[in-house]
mmCIF file of the N, C-alpha and C atoms, coordinates in Angstrom:
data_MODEL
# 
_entry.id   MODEL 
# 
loop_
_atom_site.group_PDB 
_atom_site.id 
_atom_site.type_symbol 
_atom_site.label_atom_id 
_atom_site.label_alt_id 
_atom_site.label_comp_id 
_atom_site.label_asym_id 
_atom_site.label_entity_id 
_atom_site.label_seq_id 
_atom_site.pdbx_PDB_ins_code 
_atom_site.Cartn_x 
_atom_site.Cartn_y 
_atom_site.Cartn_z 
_atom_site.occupancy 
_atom_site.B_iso_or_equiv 
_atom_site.pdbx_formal_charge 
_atom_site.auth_seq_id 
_atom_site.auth_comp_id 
_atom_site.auth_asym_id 
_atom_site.auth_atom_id 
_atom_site.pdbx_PDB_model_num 
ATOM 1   N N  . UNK A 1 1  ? 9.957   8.298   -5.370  1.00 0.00 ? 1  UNK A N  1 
ATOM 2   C CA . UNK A 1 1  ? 9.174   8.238   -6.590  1.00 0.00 ? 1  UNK A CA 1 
ATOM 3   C C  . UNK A 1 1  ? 8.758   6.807   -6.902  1.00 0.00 ? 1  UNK A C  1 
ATOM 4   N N  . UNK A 1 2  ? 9.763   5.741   -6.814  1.00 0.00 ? 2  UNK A N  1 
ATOM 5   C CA . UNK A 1 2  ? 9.475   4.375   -7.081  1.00 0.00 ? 2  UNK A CA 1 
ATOM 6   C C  . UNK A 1 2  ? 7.869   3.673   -5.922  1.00 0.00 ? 2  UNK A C  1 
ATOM 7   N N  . UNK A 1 3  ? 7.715   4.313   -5.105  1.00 0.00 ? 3  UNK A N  1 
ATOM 8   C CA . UNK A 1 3  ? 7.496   3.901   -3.568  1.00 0.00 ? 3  UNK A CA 1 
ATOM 9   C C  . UNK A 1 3  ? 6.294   4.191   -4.241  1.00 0.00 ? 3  UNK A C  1 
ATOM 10  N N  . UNK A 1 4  ? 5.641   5.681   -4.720  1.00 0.00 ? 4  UNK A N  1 
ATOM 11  C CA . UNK A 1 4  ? 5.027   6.470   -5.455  1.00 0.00 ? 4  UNK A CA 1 
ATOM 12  C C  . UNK A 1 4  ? 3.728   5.628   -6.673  1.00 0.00 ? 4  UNK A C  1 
ATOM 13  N N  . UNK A 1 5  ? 4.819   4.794   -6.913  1.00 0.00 ? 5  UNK A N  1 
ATOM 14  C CA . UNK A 1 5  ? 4.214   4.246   -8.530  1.00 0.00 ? 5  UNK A CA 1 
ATOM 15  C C  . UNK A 1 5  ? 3.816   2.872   -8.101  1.00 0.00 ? 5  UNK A C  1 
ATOM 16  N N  . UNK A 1 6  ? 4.314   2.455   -7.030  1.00 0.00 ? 6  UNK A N  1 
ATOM 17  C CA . UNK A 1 6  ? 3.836   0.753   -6.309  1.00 0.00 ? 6  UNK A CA 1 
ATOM 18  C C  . UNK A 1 6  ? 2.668   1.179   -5.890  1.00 0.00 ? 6  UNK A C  1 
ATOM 19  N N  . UNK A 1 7  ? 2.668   2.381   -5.044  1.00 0.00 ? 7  UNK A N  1 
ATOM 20  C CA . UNK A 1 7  ? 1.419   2.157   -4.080  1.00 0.00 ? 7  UNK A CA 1 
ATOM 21  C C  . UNK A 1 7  ? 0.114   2.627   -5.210  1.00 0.00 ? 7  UNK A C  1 
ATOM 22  N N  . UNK A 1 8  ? 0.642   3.556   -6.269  1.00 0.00 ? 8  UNK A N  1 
ATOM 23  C CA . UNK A 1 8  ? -0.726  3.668   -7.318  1.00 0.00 ? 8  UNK A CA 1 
ATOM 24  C C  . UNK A 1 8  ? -0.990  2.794   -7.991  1.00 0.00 ? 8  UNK A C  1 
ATOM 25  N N  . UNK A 1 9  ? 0.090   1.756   -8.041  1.00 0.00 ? 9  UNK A N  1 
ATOM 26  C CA . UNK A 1 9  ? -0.898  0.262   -9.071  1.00 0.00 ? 9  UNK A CA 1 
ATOM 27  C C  . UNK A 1 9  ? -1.341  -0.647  -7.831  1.00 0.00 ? 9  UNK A C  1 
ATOM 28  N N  . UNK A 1 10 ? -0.929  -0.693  -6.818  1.00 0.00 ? 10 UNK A N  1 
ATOM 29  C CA . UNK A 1 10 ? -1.668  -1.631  -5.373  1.00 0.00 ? 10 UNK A CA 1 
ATOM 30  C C  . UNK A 1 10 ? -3.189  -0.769  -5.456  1.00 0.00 ? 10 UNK A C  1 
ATOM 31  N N  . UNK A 1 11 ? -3.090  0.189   -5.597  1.00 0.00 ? 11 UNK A N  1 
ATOM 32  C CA . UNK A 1 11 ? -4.616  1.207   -5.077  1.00 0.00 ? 11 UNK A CA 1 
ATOM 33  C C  . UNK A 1 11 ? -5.459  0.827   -6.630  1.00 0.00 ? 11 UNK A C  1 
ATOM 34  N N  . UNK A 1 12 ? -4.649  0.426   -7.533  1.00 0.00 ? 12 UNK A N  1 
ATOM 35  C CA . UNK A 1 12 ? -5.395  0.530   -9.070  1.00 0.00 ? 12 UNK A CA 1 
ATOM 36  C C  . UNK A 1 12 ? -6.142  -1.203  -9.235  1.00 0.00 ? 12 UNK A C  1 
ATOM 37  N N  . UNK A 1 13 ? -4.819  -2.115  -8.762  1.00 0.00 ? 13 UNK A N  1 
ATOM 38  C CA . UNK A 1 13 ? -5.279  -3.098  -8.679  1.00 0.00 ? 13 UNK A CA 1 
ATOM 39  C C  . UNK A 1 13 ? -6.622  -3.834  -7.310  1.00 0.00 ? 13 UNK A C  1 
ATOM 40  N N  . UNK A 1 14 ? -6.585  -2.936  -6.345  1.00 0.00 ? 14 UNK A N  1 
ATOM 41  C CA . UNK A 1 14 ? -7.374  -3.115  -5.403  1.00 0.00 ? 14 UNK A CA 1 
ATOM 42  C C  . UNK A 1 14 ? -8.574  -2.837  -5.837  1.00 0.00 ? 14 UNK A C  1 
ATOM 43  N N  . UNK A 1 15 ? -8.969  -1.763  -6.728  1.00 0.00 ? 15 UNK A N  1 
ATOM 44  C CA . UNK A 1 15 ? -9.626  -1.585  -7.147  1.00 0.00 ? 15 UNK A CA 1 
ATOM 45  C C  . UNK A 1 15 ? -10.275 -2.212  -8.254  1.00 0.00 ? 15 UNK A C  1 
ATOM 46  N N  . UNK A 1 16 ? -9.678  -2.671  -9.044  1.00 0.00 ? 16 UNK A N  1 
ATOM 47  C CA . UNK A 1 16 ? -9.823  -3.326  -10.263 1.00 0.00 ? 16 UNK A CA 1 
ATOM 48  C C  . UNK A 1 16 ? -10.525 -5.258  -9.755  1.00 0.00 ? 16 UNK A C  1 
ATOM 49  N N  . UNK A 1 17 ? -9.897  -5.157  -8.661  1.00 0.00 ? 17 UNK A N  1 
ATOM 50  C CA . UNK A 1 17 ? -10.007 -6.742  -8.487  1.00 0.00 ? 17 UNK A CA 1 
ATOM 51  C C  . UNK A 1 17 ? -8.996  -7.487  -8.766  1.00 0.00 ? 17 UNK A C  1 
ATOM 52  N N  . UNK A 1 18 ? -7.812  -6.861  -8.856  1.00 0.00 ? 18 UNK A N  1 
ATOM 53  C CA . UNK A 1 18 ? -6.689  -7.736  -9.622  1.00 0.00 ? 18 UNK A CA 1 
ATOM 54  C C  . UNK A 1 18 ? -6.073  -8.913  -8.919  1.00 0.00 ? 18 UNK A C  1 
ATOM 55  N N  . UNK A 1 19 ? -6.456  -9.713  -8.461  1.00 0.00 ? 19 UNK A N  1 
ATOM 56  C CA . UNK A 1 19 ? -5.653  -10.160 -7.021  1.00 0.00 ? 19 UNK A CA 1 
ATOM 57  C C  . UNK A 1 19 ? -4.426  -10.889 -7.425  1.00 0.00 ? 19 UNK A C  1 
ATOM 58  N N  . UNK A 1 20 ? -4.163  -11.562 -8.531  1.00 0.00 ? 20 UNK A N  1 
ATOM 59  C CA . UNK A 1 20 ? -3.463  -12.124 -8.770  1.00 0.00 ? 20 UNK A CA 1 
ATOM 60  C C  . UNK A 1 20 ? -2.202  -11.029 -9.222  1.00 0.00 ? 20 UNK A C  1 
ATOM 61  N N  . UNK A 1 21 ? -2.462  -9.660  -9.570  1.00 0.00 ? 21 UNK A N  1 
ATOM 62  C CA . UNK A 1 21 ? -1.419  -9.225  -9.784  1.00 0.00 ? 21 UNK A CA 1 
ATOM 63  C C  . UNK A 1 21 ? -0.724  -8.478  -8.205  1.00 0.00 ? 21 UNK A C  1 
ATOM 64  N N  . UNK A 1 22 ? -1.400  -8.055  -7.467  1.00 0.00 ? 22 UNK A N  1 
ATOM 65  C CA . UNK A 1 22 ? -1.270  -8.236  -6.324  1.00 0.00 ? 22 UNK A CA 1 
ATOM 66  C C  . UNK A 1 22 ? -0.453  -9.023  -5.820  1.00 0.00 ? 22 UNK A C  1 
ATOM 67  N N  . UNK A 1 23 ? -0.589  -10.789 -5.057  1.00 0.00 ? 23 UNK A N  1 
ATOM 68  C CA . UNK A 1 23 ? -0.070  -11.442 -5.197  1.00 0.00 ? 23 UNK A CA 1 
ATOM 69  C C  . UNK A 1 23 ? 1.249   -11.449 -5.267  1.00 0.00 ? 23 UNK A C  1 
ATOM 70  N N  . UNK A 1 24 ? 1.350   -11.268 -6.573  1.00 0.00 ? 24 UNK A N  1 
ATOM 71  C CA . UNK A 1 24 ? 2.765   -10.629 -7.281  1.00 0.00 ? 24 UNK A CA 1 
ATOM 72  C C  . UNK A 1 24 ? 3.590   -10.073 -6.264  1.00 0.00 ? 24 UNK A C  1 
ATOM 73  N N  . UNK A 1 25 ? 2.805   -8.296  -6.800  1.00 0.00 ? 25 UNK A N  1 
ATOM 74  C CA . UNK A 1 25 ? 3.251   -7.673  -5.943  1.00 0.00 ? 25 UNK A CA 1 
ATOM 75  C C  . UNK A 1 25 ? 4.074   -7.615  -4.335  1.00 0.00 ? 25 UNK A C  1 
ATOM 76  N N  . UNK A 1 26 ? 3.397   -8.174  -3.889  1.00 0.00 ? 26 UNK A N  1 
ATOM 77  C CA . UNK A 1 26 ? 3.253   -8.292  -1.886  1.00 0.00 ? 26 UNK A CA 1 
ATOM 78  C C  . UNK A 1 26 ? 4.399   -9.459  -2.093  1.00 0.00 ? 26 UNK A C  1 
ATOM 79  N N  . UNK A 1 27 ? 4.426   -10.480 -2.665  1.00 0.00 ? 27 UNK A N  1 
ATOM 80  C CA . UNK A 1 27 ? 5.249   -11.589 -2.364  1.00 0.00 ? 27 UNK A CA 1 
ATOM 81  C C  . UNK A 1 27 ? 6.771   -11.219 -2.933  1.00 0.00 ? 27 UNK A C  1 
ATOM 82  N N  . UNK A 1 28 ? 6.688   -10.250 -4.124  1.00 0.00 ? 28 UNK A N  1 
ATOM 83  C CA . UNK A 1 28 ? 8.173   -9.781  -4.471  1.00 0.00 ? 28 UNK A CA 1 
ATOM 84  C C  . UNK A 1 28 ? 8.588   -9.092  -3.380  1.00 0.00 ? 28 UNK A C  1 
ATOM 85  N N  . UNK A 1 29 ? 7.945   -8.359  -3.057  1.00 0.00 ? 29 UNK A N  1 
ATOM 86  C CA . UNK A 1 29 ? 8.583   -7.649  -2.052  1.00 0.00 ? 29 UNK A CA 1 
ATOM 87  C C  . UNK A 1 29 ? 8.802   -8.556  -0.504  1.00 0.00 ? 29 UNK A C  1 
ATOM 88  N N  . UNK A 1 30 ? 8.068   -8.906  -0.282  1.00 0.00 ? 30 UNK A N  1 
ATOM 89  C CA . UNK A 1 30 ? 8.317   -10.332 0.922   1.00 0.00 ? 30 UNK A CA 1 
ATOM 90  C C  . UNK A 1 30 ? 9.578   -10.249 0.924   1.00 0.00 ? 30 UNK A C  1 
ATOM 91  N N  . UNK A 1 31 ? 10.008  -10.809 -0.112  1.00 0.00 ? 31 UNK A N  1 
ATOM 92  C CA . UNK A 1 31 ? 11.753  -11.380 -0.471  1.00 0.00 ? 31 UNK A CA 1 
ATOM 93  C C  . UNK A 1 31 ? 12.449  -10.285 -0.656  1.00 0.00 ? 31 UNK A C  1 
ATOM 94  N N  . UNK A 1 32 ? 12.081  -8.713  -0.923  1.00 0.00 ? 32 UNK A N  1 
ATOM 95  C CA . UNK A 1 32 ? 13.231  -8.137  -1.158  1.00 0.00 ? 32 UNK A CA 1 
ATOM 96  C C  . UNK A 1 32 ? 13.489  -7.183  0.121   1.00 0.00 ? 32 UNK A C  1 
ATOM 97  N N  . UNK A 1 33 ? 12.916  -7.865  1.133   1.00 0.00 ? 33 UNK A N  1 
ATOM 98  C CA . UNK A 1 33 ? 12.813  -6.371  2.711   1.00 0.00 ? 33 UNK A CA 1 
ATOM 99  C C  . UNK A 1 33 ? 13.754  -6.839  3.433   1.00 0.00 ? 33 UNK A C  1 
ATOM 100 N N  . UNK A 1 34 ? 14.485  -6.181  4.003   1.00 0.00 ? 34 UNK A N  1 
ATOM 101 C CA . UNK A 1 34 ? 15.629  -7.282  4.660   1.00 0.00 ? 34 UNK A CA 1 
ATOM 102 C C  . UNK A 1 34 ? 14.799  -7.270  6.294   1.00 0.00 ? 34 UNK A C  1 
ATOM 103 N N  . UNK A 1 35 ? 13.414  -6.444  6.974   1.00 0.00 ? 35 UNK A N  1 
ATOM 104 C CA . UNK A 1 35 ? 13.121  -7.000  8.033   1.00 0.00 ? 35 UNK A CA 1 
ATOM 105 C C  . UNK A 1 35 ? 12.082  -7.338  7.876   1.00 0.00 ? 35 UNK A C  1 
ATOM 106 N N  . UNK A 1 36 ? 12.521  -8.811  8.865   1.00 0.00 ? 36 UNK A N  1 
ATOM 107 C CA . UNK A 1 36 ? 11.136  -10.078 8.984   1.00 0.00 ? 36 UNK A CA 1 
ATOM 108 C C  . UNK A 1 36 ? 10.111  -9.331  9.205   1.00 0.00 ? 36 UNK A C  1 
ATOM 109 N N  . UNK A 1 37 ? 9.625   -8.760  9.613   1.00 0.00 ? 37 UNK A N  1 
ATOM 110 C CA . UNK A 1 37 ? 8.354   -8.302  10.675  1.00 0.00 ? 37 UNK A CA 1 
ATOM 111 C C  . UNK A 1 37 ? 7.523   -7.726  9.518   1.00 0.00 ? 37 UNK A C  1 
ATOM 112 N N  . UNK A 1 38 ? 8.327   -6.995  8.469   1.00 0.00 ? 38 UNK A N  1 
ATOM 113 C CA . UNK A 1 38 ? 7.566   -6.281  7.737   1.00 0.00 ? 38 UNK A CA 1 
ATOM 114 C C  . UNK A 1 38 ? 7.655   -7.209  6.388   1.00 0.00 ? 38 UNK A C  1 
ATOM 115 N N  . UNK A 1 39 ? 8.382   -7.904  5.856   1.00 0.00 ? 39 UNK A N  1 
ATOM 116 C CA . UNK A 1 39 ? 8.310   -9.273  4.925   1.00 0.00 ? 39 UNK A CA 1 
ATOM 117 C C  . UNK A 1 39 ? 7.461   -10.248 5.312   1.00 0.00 ? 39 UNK A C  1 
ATOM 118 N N  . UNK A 1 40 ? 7.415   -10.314 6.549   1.00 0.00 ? 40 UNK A N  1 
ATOM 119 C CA . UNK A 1 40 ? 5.796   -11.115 7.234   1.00 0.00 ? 40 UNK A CA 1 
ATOM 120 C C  . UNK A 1 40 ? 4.774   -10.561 6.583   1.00 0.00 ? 40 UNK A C  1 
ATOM 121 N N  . UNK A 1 41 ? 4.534   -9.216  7.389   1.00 0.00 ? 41 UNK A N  1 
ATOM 122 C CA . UNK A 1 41 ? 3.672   -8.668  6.397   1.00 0.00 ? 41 UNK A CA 1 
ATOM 123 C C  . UNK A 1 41 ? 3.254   -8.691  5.395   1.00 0.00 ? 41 UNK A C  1 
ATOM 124 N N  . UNK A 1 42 ? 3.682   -8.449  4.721   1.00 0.00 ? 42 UNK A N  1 
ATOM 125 C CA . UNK A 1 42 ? 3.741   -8.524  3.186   1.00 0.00 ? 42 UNK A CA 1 
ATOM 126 C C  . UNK A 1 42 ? 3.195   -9.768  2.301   1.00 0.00 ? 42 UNK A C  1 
ATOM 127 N N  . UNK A 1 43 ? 4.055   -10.729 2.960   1.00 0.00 ? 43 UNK A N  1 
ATOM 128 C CA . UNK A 1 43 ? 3.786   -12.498 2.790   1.00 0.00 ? 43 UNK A CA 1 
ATOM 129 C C  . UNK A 1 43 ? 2.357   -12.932 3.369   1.00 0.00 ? 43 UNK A C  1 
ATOM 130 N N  . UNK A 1 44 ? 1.868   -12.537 4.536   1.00 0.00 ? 44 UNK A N  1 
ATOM 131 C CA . UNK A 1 44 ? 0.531   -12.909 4.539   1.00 0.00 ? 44 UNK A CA 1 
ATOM 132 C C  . UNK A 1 44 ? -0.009  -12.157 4.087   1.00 0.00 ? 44 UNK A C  1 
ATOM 133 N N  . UNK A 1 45 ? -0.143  -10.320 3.200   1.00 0.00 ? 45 UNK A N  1 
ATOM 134 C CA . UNK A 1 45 ? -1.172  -9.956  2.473   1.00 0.00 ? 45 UNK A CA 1 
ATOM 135 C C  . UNK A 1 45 ? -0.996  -11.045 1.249   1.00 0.00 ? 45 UNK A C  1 
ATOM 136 N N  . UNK A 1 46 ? 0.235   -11.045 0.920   1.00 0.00 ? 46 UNK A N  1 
ATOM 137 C CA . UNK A 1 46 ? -0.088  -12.005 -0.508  1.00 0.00 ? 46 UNK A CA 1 
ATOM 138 C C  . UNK A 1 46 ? -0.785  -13.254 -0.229  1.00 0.00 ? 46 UNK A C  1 
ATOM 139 N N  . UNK A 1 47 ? -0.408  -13.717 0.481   1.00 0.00 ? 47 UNK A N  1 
ATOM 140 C CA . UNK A 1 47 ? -1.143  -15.420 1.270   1.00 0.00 ? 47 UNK A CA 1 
ATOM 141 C C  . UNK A 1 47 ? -2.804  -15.205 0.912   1.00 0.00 ? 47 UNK A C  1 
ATOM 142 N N  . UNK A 1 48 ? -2.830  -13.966 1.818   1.00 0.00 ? 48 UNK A N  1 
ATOM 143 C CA . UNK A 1 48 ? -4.495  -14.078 1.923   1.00 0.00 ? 48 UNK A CA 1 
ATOM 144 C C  . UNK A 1 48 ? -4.990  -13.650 1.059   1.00 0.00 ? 48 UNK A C  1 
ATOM 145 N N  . UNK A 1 49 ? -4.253  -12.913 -0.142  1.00 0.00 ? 49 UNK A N  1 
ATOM 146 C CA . UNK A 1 49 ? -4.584  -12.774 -1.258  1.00 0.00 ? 49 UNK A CA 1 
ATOM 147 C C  . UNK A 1 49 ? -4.616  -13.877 -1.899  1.00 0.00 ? 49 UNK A C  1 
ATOM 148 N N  . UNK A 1 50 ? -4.085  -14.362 -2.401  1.00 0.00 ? 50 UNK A N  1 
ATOM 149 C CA . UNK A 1 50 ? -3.849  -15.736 -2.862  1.00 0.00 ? 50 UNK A CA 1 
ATOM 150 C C  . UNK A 1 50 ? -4.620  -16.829 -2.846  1.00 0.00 ? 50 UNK A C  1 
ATOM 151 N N  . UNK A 1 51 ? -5.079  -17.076 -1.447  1.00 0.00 ? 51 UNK A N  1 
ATOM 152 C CA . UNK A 1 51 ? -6.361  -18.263 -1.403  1.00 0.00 ? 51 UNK A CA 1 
ATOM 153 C C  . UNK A 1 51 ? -7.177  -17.496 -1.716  1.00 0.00 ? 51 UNK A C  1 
ATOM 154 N N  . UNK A 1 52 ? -7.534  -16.188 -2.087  1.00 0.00 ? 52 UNK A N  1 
ATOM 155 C CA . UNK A 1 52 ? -8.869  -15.727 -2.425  1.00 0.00 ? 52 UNK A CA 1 
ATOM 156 C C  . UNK A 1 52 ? -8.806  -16.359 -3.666  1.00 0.00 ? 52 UNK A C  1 
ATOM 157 N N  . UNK A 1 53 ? -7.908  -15.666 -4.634  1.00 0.00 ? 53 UNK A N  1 
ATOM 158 C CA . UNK A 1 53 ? -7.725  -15.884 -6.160  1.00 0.00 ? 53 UNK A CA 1 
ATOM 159 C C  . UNK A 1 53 ? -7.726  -17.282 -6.825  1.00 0.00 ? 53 UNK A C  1 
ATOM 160 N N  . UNK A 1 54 ? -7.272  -18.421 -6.064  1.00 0.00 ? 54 UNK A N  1 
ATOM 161 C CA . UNK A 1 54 ? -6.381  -19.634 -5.822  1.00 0.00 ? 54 UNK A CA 1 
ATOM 162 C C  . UNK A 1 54 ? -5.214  -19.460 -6.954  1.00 0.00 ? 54 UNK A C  1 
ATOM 163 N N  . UNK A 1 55 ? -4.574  -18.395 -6.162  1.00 0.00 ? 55 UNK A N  1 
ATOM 164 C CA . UNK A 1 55 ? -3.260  -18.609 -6.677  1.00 0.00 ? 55 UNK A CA 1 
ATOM 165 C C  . UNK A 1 55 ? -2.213  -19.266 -6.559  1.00 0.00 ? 55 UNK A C  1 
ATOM 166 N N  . UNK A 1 56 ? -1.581  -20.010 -7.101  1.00 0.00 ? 56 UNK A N  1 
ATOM 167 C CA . UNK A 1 56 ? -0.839  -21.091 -6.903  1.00 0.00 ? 56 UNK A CA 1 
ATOM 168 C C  . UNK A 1 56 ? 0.680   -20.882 -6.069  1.00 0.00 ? 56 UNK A C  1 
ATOM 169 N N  . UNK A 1 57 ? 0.571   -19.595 -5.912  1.00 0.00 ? 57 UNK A N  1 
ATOM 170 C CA . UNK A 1 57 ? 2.070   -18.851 -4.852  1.00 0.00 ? 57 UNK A CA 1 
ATOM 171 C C  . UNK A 1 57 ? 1.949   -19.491 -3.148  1.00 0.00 ? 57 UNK A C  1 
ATOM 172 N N  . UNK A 1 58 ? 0.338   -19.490 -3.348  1.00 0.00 ? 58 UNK A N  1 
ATOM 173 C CA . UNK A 1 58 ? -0.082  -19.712 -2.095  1.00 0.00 ? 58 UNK A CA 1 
ATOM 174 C C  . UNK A 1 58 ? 0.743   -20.942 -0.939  1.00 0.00 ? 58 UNK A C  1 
ATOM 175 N N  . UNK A 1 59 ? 1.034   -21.892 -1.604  1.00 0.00 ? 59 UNK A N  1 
ATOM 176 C CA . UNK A 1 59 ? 2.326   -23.096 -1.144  1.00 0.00 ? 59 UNK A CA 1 
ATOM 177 C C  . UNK A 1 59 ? 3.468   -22.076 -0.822  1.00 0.00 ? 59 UNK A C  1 
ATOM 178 N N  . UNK A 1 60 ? 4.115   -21.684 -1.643  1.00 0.00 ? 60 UNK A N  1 
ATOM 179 C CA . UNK A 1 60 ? 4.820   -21.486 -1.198  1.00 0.00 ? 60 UNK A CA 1 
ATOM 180 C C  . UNK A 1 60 ? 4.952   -19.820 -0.094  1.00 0.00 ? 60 UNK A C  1 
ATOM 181 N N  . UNK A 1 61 ? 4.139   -19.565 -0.458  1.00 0.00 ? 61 UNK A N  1 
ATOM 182 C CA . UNK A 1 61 ? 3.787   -18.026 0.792   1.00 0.00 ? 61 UNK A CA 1 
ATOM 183 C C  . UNK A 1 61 ? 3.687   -18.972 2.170   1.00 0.00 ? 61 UNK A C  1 
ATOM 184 N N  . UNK A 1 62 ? 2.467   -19.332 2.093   1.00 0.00 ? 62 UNK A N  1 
ATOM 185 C CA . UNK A 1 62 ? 2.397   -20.390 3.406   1.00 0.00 ? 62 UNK A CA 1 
ATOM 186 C C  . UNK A 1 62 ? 3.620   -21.012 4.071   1.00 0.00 ? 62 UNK A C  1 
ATOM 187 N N  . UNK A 1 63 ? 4.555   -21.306 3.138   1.00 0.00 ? 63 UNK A N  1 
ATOM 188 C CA . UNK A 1 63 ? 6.342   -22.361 3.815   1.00 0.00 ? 63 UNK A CA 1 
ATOM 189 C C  . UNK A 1 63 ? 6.738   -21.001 4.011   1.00 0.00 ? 63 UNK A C  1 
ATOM 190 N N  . UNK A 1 64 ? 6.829   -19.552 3.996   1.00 0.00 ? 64 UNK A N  1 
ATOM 191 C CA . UNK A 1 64 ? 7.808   -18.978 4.092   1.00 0.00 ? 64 UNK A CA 1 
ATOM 192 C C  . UNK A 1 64 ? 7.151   -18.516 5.394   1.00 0.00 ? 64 UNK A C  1 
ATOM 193 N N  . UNK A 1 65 ? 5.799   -17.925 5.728   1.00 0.00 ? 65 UNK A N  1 
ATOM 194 C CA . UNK A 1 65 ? 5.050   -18.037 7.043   1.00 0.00 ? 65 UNK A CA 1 
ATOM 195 C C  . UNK A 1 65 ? 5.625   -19.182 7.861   1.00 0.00 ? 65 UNK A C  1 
ATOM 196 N N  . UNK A 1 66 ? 5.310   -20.273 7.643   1.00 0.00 ? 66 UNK A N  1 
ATOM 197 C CA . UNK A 1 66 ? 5.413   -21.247 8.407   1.00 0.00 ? 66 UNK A CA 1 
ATOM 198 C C  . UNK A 1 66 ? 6.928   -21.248 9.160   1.00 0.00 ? 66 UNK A C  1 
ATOM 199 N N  . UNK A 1 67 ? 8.213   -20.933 7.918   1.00 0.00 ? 67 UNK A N  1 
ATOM 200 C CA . UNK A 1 67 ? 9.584   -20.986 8.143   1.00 0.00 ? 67 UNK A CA 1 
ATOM 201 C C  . UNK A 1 67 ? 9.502   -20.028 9.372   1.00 0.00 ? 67 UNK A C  1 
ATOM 202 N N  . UNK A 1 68 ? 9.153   -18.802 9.436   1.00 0.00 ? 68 UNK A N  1 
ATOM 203 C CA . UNK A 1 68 ? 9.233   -17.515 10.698  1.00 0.00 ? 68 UNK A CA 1 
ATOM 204 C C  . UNK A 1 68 ? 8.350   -17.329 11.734  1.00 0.00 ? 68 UNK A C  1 
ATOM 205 N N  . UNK A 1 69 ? 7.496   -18.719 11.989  1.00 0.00 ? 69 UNK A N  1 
ATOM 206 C CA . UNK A 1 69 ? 6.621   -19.068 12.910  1.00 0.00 ? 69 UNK A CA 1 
ATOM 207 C C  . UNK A 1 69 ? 5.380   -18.038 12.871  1.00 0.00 ? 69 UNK A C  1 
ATOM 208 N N  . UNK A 1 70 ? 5.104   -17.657 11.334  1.00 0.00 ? 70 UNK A N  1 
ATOM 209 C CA . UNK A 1 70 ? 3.601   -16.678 11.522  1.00 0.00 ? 70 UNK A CA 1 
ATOM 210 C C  . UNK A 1 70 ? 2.543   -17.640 11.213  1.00 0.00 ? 70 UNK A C  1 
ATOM 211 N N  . UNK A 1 71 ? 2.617   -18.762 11.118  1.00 0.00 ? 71 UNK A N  1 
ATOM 212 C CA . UNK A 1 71 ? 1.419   -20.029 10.451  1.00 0.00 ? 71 UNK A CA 1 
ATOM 213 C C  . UNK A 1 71 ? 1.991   -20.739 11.004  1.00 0.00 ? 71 UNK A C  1 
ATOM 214 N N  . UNK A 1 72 ? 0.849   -22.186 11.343  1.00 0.00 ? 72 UNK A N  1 
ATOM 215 C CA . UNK A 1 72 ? 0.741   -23.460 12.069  1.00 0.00 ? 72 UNK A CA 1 
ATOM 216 C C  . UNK A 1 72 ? 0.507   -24.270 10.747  1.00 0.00 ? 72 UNK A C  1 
# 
């Protein structure tokens, strides 16, 4: 059910243009997945969300890429 109610405000905010709440979104979860591969994930949707918006997460999304060798 929880899984449920993320993916209808990701689909609400995609829609809306929200990027910054987005952002949010993708980067909390970054930190709460315990596997890299899919916290990668996650961390560069927010990333590339992020320089769209210029959201200021973007520093630190980028060091946590950089830390797991997905960015140069």
């Amino acid at each position: 059910m929880k899984n449920s109610k993320i993916n209808k405000k990701i689909a609400l905010y995609f829609k809306k243009r929200r990027y910054n709440h987005l952002v949010q979104i993708f980067a909390r979860k970054s930190k709460k997945i315990k596997d890299l591969d899919n916290a990668c994930f996650l961390a560069t949707q927010a990333y590339v969300l992020s320089l769209e918006s210029d959201n200021p997460l973007s520093k630190s999304l980028l060091n946590f890429l950089k830390k797991y060798n997905r960015e140069n």
